[in-house]
C-alpha positions in Angstrom: -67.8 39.6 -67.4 -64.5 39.9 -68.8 -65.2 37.6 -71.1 -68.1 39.8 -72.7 -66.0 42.6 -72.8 -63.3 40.8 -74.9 -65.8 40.2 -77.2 -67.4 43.2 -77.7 -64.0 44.8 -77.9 -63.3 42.1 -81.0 -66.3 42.6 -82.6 -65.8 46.3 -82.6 -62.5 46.1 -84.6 -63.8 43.7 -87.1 -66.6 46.3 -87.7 -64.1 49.0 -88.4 -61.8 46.8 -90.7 -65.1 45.6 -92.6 -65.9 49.3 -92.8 -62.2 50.3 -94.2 -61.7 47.7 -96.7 -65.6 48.6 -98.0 -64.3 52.4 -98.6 -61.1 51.6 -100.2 -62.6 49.1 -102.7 -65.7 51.8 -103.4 -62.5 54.8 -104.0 -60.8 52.2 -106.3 -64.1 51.7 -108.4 -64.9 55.2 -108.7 -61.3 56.4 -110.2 -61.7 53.3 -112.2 -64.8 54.8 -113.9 -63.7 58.3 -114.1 -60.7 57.1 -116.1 -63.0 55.5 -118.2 -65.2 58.0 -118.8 -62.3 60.7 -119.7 -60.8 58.2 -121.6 -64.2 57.7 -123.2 -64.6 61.6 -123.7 -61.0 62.4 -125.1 -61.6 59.5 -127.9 -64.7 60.7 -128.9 -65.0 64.8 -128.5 -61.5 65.4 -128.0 -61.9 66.5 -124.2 -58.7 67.4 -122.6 -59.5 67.8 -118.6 -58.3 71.5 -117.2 -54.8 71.1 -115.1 -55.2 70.1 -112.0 -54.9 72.5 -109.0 -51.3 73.2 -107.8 -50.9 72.9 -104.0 -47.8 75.3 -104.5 -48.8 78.9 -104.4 -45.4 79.7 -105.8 -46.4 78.1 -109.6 -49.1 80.2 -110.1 -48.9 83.1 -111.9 -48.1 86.6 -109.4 -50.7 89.3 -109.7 -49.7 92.8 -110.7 -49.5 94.9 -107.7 -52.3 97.9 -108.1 -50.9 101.1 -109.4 -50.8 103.7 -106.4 -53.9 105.9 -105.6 -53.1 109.5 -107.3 -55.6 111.8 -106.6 -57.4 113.8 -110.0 -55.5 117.4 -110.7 -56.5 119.4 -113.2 -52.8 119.9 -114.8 -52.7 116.7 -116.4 -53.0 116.5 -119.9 -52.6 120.5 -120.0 -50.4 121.5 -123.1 -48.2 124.4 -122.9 -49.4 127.4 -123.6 -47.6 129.9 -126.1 -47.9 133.5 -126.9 -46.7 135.4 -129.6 -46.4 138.6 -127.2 -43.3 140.4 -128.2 -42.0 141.7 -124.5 -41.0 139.8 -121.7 -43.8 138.9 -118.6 -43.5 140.7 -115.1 -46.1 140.3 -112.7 -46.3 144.2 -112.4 -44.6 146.7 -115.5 -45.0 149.8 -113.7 -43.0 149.3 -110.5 -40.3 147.1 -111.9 -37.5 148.0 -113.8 -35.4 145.5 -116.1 -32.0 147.7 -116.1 -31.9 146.9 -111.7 -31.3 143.7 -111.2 -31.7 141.7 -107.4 -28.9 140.6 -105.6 -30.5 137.2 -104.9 -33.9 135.4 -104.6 -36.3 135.1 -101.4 -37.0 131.6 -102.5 -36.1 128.5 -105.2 -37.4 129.7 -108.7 -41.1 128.5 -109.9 -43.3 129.9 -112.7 -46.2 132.2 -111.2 -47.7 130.7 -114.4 -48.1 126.9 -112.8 -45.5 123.8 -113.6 -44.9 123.6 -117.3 -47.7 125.8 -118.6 -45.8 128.6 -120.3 -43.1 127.5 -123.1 -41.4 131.1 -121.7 -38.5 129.9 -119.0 -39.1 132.3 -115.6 -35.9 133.9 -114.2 -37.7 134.8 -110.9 -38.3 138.1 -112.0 -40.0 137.5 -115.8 -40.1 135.5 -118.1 -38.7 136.5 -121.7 -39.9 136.8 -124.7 -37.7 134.6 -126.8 -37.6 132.0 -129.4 -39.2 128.6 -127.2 -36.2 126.2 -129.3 -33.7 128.0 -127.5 -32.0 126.0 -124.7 -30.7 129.1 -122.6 -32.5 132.7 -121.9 -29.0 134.0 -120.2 -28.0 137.1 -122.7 -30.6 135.6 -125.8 -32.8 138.8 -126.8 -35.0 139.4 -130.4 -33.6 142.5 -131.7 -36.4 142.8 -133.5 -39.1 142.8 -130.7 -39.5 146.6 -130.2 -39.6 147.0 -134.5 -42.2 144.2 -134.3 -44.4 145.7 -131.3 -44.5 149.0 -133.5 -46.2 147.5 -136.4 -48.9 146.1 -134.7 -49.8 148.7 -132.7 -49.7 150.9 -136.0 -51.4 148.6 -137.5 -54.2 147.9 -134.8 -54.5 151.9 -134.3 -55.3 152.8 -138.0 -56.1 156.6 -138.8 -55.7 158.5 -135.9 -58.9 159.9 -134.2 -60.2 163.4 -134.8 -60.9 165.7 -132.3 -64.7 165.4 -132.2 -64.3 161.2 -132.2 -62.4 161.5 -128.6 -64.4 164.0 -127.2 -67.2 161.4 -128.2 -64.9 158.2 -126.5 -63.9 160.1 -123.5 -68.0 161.2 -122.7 -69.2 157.4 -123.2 -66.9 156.7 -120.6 -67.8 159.0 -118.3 -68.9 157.9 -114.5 -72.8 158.8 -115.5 -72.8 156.4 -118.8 -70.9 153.1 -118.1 -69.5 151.0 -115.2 -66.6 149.3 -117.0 -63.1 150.5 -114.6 -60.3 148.9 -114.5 -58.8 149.7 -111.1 -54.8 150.3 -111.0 -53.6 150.7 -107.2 -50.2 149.8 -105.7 -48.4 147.0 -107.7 -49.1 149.2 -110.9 -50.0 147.8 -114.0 -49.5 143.8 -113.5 -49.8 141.3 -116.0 -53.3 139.6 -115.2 -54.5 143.6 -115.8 -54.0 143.5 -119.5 -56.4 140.3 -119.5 -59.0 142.5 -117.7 -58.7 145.1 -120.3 -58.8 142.8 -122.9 -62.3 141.7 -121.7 -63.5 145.4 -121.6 -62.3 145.9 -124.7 -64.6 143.1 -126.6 -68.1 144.8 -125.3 -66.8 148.6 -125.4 -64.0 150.9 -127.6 -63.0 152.2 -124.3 -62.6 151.7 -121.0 -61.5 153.7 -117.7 -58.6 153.2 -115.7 -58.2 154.9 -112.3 -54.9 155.1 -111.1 -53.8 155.3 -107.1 -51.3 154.9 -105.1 -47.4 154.5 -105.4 -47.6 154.8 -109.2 -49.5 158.4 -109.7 -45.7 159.7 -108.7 -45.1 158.8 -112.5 -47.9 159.0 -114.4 -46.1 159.2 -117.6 -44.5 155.7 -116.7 -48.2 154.3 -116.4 -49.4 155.7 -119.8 -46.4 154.8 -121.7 -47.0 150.8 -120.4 -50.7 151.0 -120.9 -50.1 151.6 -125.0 -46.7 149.7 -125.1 -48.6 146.5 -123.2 -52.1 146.5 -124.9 -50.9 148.3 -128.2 -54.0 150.9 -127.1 -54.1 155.1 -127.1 -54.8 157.1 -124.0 -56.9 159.7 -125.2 -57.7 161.5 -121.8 -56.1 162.0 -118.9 -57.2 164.2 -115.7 -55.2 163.5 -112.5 -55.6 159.8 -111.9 -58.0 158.8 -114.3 -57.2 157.5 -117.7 -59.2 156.6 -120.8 -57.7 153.9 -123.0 -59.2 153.4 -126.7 -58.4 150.3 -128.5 -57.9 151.2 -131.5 -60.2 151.4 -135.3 -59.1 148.5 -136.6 -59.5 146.2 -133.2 -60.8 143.0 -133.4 -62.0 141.3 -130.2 -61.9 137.7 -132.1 -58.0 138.6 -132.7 -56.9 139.1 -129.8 -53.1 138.0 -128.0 -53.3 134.9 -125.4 -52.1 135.9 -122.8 -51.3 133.4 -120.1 -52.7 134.2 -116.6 -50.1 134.0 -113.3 -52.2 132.1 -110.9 -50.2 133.3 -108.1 -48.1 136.5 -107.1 -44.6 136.1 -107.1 -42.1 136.6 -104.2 -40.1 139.8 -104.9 -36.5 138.9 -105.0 -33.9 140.9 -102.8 -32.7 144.6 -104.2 -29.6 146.7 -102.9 -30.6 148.6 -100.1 -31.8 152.2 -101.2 -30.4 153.6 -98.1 -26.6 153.0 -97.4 -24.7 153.3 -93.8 -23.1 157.2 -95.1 -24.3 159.0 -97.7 -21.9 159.0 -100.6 -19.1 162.4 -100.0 -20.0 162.5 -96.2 -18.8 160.9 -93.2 -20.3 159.3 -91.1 -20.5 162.0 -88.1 -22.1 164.2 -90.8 -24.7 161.7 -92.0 -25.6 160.9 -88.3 -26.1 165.1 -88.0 -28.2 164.8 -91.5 -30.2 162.3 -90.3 -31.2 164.4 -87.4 -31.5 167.6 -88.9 -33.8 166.1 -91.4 -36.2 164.8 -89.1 -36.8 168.1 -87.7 -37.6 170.2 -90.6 -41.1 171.1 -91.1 -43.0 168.3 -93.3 -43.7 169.4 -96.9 -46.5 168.0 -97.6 -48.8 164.7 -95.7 -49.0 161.5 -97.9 -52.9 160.4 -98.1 -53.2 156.8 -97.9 -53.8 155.3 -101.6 -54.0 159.1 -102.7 -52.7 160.8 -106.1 -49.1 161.8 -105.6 -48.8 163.0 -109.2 -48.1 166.7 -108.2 -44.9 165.5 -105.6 -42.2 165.5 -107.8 -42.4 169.3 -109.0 -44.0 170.8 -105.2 -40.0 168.7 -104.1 -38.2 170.7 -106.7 -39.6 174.1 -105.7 -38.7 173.0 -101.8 -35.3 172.5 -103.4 -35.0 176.0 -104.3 -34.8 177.4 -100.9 -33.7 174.4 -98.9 -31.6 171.6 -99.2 -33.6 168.9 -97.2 -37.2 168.2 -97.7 -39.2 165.8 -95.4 -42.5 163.8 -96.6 -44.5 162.8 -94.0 -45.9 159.2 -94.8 -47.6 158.3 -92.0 -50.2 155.5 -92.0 -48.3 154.1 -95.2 -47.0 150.8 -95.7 -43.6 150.5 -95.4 -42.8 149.2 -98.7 -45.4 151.9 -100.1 -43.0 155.2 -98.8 -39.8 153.2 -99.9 -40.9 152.7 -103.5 -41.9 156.7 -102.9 -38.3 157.5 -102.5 -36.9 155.1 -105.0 -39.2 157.0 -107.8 -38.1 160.5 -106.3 -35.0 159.6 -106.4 -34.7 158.9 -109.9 -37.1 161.6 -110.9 -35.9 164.9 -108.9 -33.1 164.0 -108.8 -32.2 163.7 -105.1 -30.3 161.4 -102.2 -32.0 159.6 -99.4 -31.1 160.1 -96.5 -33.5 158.3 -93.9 -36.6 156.3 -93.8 -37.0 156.5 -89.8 -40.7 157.5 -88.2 -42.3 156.8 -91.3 -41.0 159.8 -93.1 -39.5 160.4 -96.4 -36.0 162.6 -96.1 -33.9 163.5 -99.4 -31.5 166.1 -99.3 -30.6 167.1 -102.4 -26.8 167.4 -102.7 -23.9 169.5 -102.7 -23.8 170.3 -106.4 -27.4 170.7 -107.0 -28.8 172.4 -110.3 -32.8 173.5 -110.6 -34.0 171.4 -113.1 -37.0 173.0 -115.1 -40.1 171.5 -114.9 -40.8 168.7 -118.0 -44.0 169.6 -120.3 -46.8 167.9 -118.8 -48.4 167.3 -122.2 -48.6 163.6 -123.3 -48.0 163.0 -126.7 -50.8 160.2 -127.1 -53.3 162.6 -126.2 -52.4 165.2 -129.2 -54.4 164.7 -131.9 -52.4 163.2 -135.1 
């Protein structure tokens, strides 16, 4: 038995040796031929076989990594846009002033305008109106912006109207023959507005602007920016309710860009209208003020968004026979009754006293002199 096994075991590894030697001589006749037949190819067509394969992934060539996913936004490839306005942009004319100035900012400044769309630099409270090559806005200002805003608005105006032509504009846009308001309420008259009236302008030669709110206290502030701002005439006024006429020689296909803000603007910081004394008092006596004003008898009851354009002269009268006056604003907002005293303030004139219990005190000072009462005529509504 073991002597079969010994044999089979022998005639096993001459099997595998036979089998070896068979596969090396076949490999060795193979590349032989494929030698020849490159060599055969390359004399005859010029064949030049491809590189071979590299084993080392560090000789082939790196790819270029894939640019970072950005999602699509619409303010790419936006140019800038220009306008030739002559007067610096607020977000509302009406109820800001350019000779107070804030004491600081809520926030880091940003155009309300979006990122690089207006060639006009925004100081975070407008954006002025001067030449775009100029590196700096700080104390840069056209003197000849106001000369320049007159003669297009003289120009755009023409002949004035006669009295029959603005009955005939004021009754077309009466409530009974046309739709077309623009609607003016607590921020005033704010840039996007002039846009709106603009639009009205290019189907009609008039259009209606209804006025409530904080700015009815000084209607003669709203008219003057309505024809300063849109270079139009207000030809009628009754209380609240204006009517703006473009002009004779207006042409809708004309007119300004104007850039829209596509966001309101956080309102910087002011001085406080209300200081810890009042100014020639100390501070026993503004604490006795205070508490005396409370208690006098309300003048008059603020309506929420109502027409206040009769306040001003019913304070003066109050002023004639006592020296503190009390306007009750309740239900108001409180920056609504606080712009209310700011405007009376500078109007009367008076001094604030208090703001407490949602109610307007002014006193109005130790050397106080009647003022008489302006003329309530509007010189764009005369006929020239």
């Amino acid at each position: 038995m073991s002597l079969i096994r010994v044999s089979r075991q022998n005639s096993s590894s001459i099997s595998f040796s036979f089998a070896l030697l068979l596969t090396r001589r076949l490999h060795r006749a193979s590349s032989a031929e494929t030698v020849s037949v490159s060599s055969r190819l390359r004399d005859r067509y010029n064949f030049q076989p491809p590189p071979p394969i590299s084993e080392n992934p560090d000789q082939e060539k790196k790819k270029k990594p894939k640019p970072q996913y950005r999602p699509p936004s619409s303010l790419e490839g936006v140019k800038k846009v220009h306008s030739d306005l002559p007067f610096d942009f607020r977000f509302s004319y009406t109820e800001s002033s350019s000779s107070v100035r804030p004491i600081g900012l809520r926030e880091p400044k940003y155009s309300p305008f979006g990122p690089d769309w207006l060639d006009r630099e925004w100081t975070g409270v407008c954006a002025l109106a001067v030449d775009p090559k100029v590196e700096s806005v700080d104390g840069v200002e056209d003197p000849k912006l106001e000369e320049k805003r007159r003669k297009v608005r003289k120009k755009i105006q023409g002949p004035s109207l006669t009295e029959a032509e603005r009955k005939f504009v004021v009754e077309l846009c009466q409530r009974n023959k046309t739709k077309r308001q623009i609607n003016l309420g607590r921020d005033g008259l704010t840039h996007n507005m002039l846009n709106d009236i603009y639009n009205h302008w290019k189907h009609s030669e008039a259009v209606r602007v209804k006025c409530l709110g904080v700015p009815t206290l000084d209607m003669k502030n709203v008219i003057f920016h309505l024809e300063d701002k849109t270079y139009g005439q207000v030809v009628s006024k009754h209380c609240g309710t204006l009517v703006l006429y473009r002009g004779r020689n207006y042409d809708p296909k004309k007119r300004p860009k104007i850039p829209l803000m596509l966001w309101k603007p956080h309102e910087p910081v002011y001085p406080r209208l209300i200081k810890t004394t009042i100014d020639g008092l100390s501070i026993e006596e503004t604490k006795a003020m205070r508490k005396k004003g409370l208690a006098v008898p309300a003048l008059t009851k603020l309506a929420k968004n109502g027409y206040y354009g009769s306040l001003v002269p019913m304070v003066r009268d109050a002023f004639l026979v006592s020296e503190l006056v009390r306007i009750d604003c309740l239900g108001l907002e409180k920056k609504d009754y606080k712009k209310i005293g700011a405007k009376l303030r500078d109007l009367v004139p008076c001094i604030l006293v208090t703001f407490d219990k949602e109610q307007v005190v002014i006193w109005r000072g130790k050397d106080y002199s009647p003022l008489e009462d302006e003329d309530g005529d509007f010189s764009s509504l005369i006929p020239r």
